[in-house]
N, C-alpha and C positions, 0 to 999 in steps of 0.2 A: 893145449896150452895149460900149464899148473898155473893153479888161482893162488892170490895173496888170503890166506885164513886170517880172519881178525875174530876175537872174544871179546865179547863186551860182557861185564857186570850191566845190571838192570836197576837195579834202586838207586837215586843219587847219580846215574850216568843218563842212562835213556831216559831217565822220567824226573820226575821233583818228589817221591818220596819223603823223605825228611820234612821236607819245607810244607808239604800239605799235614803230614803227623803233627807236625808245632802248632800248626794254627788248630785244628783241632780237637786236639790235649789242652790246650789251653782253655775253652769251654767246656771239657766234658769233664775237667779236675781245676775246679775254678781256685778250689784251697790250695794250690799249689803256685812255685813264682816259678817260670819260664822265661831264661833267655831269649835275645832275637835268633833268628836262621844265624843271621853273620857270625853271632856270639856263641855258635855250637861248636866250641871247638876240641871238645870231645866225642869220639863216638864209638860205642855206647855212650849215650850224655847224663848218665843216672844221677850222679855229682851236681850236673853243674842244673838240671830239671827238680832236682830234691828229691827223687824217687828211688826207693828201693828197688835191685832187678827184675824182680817179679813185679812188680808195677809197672816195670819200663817193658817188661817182655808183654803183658798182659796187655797192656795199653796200644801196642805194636799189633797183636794179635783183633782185639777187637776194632782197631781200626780200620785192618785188612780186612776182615769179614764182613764189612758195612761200607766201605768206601774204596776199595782197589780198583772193581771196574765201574768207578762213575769219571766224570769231568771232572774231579776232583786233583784227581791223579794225570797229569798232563805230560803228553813227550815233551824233551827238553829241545824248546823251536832252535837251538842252533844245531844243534844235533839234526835235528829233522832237518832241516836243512841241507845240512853238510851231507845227510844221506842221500836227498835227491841229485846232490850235483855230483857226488862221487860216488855211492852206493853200489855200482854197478861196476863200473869200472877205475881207474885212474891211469889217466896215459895208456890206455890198450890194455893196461894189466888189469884182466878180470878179477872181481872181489870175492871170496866166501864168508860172510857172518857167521857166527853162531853166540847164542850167549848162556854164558854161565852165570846162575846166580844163588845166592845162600838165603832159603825162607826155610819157612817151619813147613815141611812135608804136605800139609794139609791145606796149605796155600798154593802150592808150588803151581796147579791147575791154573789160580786165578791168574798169574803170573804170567805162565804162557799165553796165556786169553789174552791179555794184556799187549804183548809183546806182538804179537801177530795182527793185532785188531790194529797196532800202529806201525809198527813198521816190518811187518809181513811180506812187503816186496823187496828187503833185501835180507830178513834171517831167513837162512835156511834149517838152522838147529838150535832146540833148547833144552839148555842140562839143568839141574838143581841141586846143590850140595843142604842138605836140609840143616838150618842153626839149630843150634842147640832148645833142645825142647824134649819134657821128659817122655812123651807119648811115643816121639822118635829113637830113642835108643836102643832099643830093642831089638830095632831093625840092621841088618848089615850092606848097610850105605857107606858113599862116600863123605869123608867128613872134611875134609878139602879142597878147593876147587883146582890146586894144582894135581890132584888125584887123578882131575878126569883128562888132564893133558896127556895121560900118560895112553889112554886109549885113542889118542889121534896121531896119525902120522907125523906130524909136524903143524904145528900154531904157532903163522908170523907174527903176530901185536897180540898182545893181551890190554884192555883199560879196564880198571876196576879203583875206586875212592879210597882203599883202605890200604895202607903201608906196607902192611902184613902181607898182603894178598899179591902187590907187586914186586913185593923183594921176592916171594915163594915163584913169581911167573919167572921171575928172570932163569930160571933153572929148565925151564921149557919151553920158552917163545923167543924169539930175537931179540925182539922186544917189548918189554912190559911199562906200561906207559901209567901213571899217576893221574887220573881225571879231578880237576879242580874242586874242592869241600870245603867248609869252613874247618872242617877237621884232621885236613891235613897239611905239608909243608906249601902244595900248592894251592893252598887257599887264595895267595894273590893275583894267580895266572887268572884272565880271562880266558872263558869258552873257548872265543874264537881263537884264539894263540893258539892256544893246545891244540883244535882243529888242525890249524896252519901246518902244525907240528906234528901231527900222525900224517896228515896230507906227506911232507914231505918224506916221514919215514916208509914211508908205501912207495914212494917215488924209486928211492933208494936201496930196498929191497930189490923192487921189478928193474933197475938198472942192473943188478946184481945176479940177479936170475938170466937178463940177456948175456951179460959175459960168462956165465955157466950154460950158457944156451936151453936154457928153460923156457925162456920166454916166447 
């Protein structure tokens, strides 16, 4: 039986990244004024944090090296959720996970750590497109996450928080789905909605695959 492929982005989807960097950055750069989470509605938030990008990259970086794998960093419980009840299957159509995500090379370890230490019983694959950082250019990597579609057979759902990244999946996945952010159009969708709403496009794939007789 062929599996439904779904990619997940990892920061901002699976986890509260952002929302644990705020609270954070806000004690360790006390002279500075920070937005709420709600009020990020940019991202990169350099503008609206008052930081130059080397600050805001810098700030990112030693964050992750001191706080990525503690309790700080938490899966996002409806997600987690949503992956117990359907994780595995939906309607008989079997699932494959994988997730692609954009850190700085030198992280990308913590991340899989990360990623498997929570929800390990339904990824089967983790890729890294390394962001921008000067240590990494050097190297000849992928600098896209739609790059790495291109060495899969085929990726049904792609979800990832940033605009950019879902207009680029629509070129490779059926469908590229928009995960809820303060920083982007679906900032007003609840979790669960959106849930609701890959739920169904999974549905609707694997109905799709029965009359191509996949299923």
């Amino acid at each position: 039986m062929e599996e439904i492929v779904i990619a997940w982005d990892v920061d901002d989807v699976l986890n509260n990244f952002m929302q644990a960097w705020l609270s954070w950055v806000k004690v360790f750069y006390p002279e500075k004024r920070f937005p709420s989470y709600q009020r990020l509605t940019q991202n990169p938030p350099c503008e609206l944090c008052n930081m130059t990008r080397e600050e805001y990259l810098k700030s990112l970086d030693e964050f992750r090296e001191n706080y990525y794998n503690t309790p700080v960093i938490m899966p996002n419980p409806k997600v987690l959720v949503w992956f117990e009840k359907f994780g595995f299957e939906v309607n008989g159509k079997r699932l494959f996970h994988i997730c692609i995500t954009a850190i700085p090379l030198k992280f990308a370890g913590l991340s899989a750590d990360w990623v498997f230490k929570n929800f390990g019983k339904w990824i089967r694959g983790f890729f890294s497109v390394p962001s921008e950082r000067e240590e990494d250019e050097s190297f000849p990597i992928l600098r896209e996450k739609s790059e790495v579609f291109k060495h899969f057979k085929k990726v049904d759902i792609f979800i990832d928080d940033r605009e950019k990244n879902v207009e680029e999946g629509k070129k490779f996945a059926k469908k590229s789905l928009l995960f809820p952010a303060p920083w982007n159009k679906n900032r007003r969708l609840e979790v669960s909605k959106f849930l609701k709403k890959l739920t169904r496009h999974i549905e609707i794939i694997a109905e799709g695959d029965k009359e191509d007789g996949k299923g």
